[in-house]
C-alpha positions in Angstrom: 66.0 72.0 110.2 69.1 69.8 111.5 71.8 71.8 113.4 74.3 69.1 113.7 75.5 65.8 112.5 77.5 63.5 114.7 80.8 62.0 113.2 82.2 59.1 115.6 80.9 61.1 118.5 82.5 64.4 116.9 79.5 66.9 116.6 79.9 68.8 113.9 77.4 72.0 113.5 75.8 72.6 110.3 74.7 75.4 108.4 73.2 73.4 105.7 71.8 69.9 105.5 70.4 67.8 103.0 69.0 63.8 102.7 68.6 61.5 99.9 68.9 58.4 98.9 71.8 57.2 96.1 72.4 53.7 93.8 70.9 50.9 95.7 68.8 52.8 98.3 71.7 53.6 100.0 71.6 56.7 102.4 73.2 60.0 101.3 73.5 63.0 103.7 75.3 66.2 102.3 76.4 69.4 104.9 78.2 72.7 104.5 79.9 74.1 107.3 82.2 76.2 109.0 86.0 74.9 110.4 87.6 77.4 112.6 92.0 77.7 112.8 91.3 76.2 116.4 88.8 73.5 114.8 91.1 72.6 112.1 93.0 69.9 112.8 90.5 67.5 115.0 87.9 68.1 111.7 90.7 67.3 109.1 91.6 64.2 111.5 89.0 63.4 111.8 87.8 63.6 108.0 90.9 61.5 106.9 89.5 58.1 108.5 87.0 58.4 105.4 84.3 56.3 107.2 82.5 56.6 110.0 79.7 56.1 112.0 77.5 58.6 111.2 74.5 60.4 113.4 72.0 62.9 112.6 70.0 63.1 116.3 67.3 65.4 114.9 66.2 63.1 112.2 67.0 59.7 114.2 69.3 59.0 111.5 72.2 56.3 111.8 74.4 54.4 109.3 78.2 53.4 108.6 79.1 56.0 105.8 82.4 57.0 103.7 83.1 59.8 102.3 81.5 61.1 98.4 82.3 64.5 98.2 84.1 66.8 100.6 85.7 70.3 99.8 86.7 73.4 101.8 86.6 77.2 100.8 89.7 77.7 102.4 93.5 75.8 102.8 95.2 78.2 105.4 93.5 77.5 108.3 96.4 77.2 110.5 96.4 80.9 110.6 94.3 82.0 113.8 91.2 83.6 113.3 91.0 82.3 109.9 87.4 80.2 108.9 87.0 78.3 106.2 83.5 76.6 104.6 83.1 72.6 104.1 81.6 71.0 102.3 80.8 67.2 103.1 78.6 64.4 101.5 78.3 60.9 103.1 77.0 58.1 101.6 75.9 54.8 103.3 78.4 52.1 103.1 77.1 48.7 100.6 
């Protein structure tokens, strides 16, 4: 099972992973996670570029992707303590 994914050298620890292919055999990699209130804004950052250079170390796994998807179970993470669930899928840039 992978653990993490690597965004731009930001590791990111998953809960959930899953790999596919999309249109034109391009590589598509889909993760849920958790964001803490002290995590929040370097993953939101972070997650605003919209591509990156993407990593998965367990599965020697490396492309240039953008994001597909990407939602979050919770908004007010600014509050401390609070977590929130995302939920990310990269595809592999043309």
């Amino acid at each position: 099972m992978v653990n993490k994914i690597v965004l731009d050298d930001y590791p990111i620890f998953v809960k959930n992973y899953e790999e596919g292919k999309a249109e034109g055999d391009r590589q598509l990699v889909s993760v849920t996670f958790d964001v803490t209130s002290d995590d929040y804004h370097d993953v939101t950052t972070l997650l605003y570029k919209g591509s990156f250079d993407v990593k998965v170390p367990e599965r020697s796994l490396a492309f240039k992707g953008t994001i597909r998807q990407y939602s979050t179970s919770f908004t007010n993470l600014y509050e401390k303590g609070n977590v929130g669930e995302f939920k990310l899928s990269l595809i592999e840039k043309n």
